[in-house]
C-alpha positions in Angstrom: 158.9 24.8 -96.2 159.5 25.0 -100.0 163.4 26.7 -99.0 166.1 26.4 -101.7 167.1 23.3 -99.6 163.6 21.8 -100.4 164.2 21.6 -104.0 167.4 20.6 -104.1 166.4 17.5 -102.2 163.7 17.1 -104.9 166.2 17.4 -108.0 168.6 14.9 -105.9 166.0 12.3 -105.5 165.2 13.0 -109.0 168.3 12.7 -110.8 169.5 9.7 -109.2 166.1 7.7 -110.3 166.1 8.7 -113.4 170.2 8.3 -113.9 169.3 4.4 -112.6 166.8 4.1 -115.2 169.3 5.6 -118.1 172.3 3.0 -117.0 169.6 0.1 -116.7 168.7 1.3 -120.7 172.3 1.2 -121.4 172.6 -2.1 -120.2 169.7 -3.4 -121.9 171.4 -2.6 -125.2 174.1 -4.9 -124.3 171.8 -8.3 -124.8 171.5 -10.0 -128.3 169.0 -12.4 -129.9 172.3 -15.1 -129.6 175.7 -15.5 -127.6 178.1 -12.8 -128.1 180.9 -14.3 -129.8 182.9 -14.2 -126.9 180.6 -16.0 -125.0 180.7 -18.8 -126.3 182.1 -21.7 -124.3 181.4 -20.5 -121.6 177.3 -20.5 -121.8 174.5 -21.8 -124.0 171.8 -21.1 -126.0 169.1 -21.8 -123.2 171.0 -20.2 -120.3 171.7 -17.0 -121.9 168.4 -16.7 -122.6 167.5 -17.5 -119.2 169.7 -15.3 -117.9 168.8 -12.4 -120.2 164.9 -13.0 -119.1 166.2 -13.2 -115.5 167.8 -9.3 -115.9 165.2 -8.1 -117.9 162.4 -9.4 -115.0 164.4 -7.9 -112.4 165.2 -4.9 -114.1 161.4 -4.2 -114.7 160.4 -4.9 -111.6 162.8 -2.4 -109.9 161.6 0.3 -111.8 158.5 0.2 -110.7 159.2 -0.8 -106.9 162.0 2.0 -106.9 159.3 4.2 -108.7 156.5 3.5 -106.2 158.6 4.4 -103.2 160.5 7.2 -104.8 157.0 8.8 -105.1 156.1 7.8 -101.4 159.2 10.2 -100.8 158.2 12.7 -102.9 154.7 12.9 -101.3 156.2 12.7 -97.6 157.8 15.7 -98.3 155.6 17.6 -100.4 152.7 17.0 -97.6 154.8 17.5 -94.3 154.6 13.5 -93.7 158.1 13.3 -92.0 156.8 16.4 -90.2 154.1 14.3 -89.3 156.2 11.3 -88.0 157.9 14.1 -86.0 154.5 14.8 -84.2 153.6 11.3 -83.3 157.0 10.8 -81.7 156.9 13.8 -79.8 153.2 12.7 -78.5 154.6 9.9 -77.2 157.0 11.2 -75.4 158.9 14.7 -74.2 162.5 12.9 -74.5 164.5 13.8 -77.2 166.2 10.8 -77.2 163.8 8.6 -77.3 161.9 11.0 -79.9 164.7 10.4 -82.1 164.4 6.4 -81.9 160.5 6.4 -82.2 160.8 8.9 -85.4 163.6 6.2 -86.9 161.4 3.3 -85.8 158.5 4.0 -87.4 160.1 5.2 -90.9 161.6 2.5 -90.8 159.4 -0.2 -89.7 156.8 1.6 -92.2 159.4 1.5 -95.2 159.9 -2.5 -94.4 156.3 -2.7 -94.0 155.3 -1.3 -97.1 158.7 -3.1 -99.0 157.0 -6.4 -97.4 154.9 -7.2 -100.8 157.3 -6.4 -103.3 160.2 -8.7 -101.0 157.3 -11.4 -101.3 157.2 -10.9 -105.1 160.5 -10.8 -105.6 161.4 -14.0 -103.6 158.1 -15.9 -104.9 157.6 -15.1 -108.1 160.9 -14.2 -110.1 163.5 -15.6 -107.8 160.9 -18.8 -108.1 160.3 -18.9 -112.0 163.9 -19.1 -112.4 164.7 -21.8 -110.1 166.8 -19.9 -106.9 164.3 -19.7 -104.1 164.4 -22.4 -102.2 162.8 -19.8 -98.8 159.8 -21.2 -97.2 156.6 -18.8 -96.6 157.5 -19.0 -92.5 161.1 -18.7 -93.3 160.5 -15.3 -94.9 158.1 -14.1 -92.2 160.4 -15.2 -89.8 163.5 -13.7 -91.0 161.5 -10.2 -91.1 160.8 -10.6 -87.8 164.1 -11.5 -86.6 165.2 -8.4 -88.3 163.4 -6.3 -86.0 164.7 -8.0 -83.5 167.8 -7.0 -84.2 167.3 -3.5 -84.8 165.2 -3.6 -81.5 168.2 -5.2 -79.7 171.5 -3.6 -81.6 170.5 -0.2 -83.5 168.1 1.0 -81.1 170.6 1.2 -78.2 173.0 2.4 -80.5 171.2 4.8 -82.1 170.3 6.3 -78.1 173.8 6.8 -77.6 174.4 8.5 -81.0 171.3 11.0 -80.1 172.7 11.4 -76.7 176.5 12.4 -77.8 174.7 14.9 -80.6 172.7 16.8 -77.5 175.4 16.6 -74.4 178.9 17.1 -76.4 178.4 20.0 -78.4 180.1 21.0 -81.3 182.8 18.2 -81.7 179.9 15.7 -80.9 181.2 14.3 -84.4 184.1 13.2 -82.7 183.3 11.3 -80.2 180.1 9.7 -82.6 183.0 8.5 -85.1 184.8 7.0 -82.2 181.6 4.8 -81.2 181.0 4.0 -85.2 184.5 2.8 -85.4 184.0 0.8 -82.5 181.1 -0.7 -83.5 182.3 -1.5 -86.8 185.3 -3.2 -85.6 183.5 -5.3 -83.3 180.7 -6.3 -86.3 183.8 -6.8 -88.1 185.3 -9.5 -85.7 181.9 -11.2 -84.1 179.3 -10.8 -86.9 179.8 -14.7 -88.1 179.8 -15.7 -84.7 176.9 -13.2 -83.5 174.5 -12.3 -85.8 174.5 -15.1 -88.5 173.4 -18.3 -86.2 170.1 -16.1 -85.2 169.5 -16.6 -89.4 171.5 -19.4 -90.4 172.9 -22.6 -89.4 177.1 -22.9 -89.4 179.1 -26.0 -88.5 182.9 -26.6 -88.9 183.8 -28.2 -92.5 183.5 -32.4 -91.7 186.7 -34.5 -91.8 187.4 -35.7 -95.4 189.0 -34.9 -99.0 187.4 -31.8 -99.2 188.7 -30.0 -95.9 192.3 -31.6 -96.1 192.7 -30.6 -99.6 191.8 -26.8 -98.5 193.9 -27.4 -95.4 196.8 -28.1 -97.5 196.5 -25.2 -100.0 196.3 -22.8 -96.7 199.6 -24.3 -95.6 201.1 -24.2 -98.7 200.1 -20.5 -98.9 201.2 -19.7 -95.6 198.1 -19.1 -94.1 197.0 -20.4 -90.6 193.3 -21.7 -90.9 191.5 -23.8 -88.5 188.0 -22.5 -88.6 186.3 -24.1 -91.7 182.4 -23.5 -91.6 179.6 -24.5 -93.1 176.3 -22.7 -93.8 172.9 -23.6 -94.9 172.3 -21.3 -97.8 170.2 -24.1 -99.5 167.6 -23.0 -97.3 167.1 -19.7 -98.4 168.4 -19.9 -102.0 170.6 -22.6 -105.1 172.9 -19.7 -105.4 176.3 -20.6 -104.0 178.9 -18.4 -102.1 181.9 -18.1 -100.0 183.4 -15.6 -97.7 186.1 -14.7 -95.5 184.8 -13.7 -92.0 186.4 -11.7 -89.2 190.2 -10.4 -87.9 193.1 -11.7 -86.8 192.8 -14.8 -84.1 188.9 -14.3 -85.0 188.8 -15.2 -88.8 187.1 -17.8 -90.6 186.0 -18.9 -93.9 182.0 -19.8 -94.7 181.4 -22.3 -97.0 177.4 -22.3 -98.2 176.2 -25.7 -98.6 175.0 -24.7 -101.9 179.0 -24.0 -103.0 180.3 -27.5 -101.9 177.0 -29.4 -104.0 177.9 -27.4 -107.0 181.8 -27.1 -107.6 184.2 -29.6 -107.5 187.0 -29.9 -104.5 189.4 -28.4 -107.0 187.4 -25.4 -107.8 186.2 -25.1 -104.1 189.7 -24.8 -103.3 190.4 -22.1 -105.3 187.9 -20.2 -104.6 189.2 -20.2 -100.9 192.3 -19.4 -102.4 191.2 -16.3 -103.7 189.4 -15.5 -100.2 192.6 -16.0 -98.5 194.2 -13.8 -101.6 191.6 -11.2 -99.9 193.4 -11.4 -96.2 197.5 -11.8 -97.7 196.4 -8.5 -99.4 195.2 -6.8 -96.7 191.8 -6.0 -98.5 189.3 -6.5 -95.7 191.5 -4.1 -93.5 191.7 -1.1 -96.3 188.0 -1.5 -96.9 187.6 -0.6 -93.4 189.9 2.0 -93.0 188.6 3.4 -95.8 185.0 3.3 -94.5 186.1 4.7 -91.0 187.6 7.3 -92.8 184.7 8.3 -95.3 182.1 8.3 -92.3 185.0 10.6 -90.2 184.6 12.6 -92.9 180.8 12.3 -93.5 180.4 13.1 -89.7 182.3 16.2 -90.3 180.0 17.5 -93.4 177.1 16.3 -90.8 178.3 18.5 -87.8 178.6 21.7 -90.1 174.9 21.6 -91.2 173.2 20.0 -88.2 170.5 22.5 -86.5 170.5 24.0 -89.9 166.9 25.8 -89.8 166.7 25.9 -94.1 167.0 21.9 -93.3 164.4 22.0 -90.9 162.0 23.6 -93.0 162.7 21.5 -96.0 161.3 18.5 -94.1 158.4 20.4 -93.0 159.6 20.3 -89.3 158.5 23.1 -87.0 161.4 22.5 -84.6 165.0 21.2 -85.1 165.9 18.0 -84.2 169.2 15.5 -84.5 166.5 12.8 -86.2 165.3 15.4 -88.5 168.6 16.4 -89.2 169.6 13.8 -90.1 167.4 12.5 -92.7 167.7 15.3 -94.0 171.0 15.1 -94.6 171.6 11.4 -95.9 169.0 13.0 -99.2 171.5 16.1 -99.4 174.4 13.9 -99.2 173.8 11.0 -101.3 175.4 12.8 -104.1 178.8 12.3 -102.4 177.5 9.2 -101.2 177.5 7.9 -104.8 180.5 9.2 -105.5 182.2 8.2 -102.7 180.6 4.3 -103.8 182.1 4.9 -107.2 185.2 4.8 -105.9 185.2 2.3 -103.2 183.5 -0.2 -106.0 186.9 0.6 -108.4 189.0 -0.4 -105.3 187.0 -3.4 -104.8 187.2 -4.6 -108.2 191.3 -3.7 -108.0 191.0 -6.1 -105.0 188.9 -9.0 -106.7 192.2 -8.6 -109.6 194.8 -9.1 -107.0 192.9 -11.8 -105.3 192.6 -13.8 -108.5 196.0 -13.4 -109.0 197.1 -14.4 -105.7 194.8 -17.3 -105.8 196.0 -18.0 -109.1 199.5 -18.4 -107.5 199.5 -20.2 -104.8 196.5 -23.2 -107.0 195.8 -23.8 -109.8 194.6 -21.2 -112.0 192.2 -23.4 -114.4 190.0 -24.5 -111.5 189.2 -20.8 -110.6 188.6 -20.0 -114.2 186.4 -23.1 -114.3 184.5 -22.4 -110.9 183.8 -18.9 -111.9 182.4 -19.8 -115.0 179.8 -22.2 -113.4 179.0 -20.0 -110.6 178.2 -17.1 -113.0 176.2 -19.3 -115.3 174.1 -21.2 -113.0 173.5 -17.9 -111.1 171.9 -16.3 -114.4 174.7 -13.4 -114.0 174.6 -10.9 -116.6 178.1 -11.9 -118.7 178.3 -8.7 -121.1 177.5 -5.9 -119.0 177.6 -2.5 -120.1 180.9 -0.6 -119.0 179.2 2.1 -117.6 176.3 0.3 -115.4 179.9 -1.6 -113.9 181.6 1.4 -113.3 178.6 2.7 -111.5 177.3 -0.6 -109.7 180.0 -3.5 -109.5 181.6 -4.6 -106.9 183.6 -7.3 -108.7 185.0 -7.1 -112.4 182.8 -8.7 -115.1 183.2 -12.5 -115.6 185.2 -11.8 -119.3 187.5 -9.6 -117.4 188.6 -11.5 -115.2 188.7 -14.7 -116.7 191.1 -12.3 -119.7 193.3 -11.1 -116.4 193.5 -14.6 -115.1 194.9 -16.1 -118.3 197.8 -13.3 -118.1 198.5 -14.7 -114.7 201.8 -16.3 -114.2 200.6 -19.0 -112.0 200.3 -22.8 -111.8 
């Protein structure tokens, strides 16, 4: 059990906790006793302490959720509890297909079991004191629920076809796994507004009025055909506010949250959906894509090359080999290429964010994206002077500063 495999899962899932915990440090130096001189203007006194007390309550509470299950890990494979797992599924049944989904089913329907409480606190108690969660008690439950659902209804049926490509096609099963990946991930790609977001949330088209003509007249303008214009009910869930672009080709829309058109102006509303469209002229969603089909190609590859390993069979403590075991053994192995793989993809995505603003910036008017970024960030408590590294590691989108510095470089109107 304790192979050289074994420990190097250990050291994996140790470095990469206590790496999170050195960047969050970093990033704690980063907060002052006032605003930042280049802060100011853009947020008070009272908000940048709110938002510093906001960071600070989230930060400490992930250490210790991320602590608490990071030694649930430890112990499952120090004691032979995925072994364990293994057992009960094979109890249950003499299929090794559907061993593989009970093994996956109950890890992961025990990890969102025992993430249940700390979800609660999050959304009850910090989210709460700071004045975002608007999520009723039977909301929550519900959405949980609904959540197995899906997995029930989409993962477990694609998950059986995985397992059953790994045992019947042999050596190139990758192949023919990526294939159904890239499928599925098209599809999700296309249909997941329409699909899966009315079993959570409600979306109507945009009403008739100021608001929708003025948006359908910056999408002309910019050459962009647009007639589906939705609503959502974020407010339900949360005050923060948000916006995104939906879909491919013939099937693409733009999502409004409820919570967006209450707290922006139409002018600022508008170019935010400039910058969304910014997204599709550039081509961003489809490179993000590609570039995902390509890393799990890839990641399939590494996969088929240490699959029936027997050093990764005994790591987990399993007394057989298995594609379930496999592959949870893998994702611990891999996750160092997994976060490098995420550094890179969150550079690209900030690069995208850039030429998004710009785009945005030239086809509206500049100033009301500045402006509309600035309230979004503030009244969402964001952190506005983020150390470099933790965004290099962790962002997804450039720093407010940064963009608001590339934005006023912009030749635009």
């Amino acid at each position: 059990m304790y192979n050289i495999l074994f420990f190097a899962i250990i050291i994996i899932l140790l470095f990469g906790h206590f790496s999170g915990l050195y960047l969050d440090y970093l990033n704690n130096k980063m907060w002052s006793d006032t605003v930042p001189e280049k802060l100011k203007g853009i947020i008070d006194e009272t908000k940048y302490r709110n938002s510093q007390n906001y960071y600070k309550a989230n930060t400490r509470f992930g250490h210790v959720s991320s602590a608490i299950f990071l030694v649930l890990i430890l112990a499952m494979l120090f004691f032979g509890g995925f072994a364990w797992v293994d057992n009960i599924a094979r109890s249950i049944s003499g299929n090794r297909i559907i061993v593989s989904i009970l093994f996956f089913a109950i890890i992961g329907l025990g990890s969102d079991l025992l993430g249940l409480p700390f979800s609660w606190y999050d959304t009850f108690r910090i989210e709460e004191k700071f004045g975002f969660n608007k999520t009723s008690r039977l909301t929550f439950f519900v959405d949980h629920i609904k959540s197995w659902l899906m997995a029930a209804l989409i993962g477990a049926p694609l998950l059986a076809l995985i397992t059953w490509i790994y045992y019947e096609a042999g050596e190139m099963f990758w192949i023919y796994v990526w294939a159904v990946i890239t499928m599925f991930s098209v599809f999700m790609n296309m249909f997941y507004s329409q699909l899966i977001v009315p079993f959570f949330n409600k979306q109507k088209p945009l009403e008739e009025g100021e608001l929708r003509n003025e948006i359908e007249k910056m999408a002309a303008n910019a050459g962009f055909r647009l007639s589906n214009i939705y609503t959502i009910d974020g407010s339900k869930r949360s005050t923060k506010a948000n916006a995104y672009f939906a879909g491919l080709g013939p099937k693409k829309r733009i999502v409004l949250f409820d919570t967006l058109i209450n707290d922006l102006s139409v002018k600022e509303i508008t170019a935010v959906l400039a910058h969304e469209i910014g997204h599709y002229k550039r081509k961003h969603s489809l490179s993000m894509l590609t570039f995902g089909i390509i890393q799990t190609g890839i990641m399939l590859y590494i996969f088929s090359l240490l699959s029936n390993n027997e050093m990764l069979t005994k790591a987990m403590g399993a007394g057989q080999s298995s594609f379930h075991i496999s592959v949870f053994a893998f994702f611990l192995i891999y996750s160092p290429v997994s976060r490098i793989v995420s550094l890179f993809m969150n550079w690209l995505s900030r690069k995208n964010e850039y030429e998004a603003d710009s785009y945005a910036a030239a086809v509206n008017n500049k100033d009301n994206l500045i402006s509309a970024l600035k309230k979004l960030s503030v009244k969402n408590l964001s952190n506005l002077n983020p150390h470099p590294a933790f965004v290099f590691v962790h962002y997804s989108h450039p720093p407010l500063i940064k963009r608001m510095n590339k934005l006023e470089k912009t030749q635009g109107s």
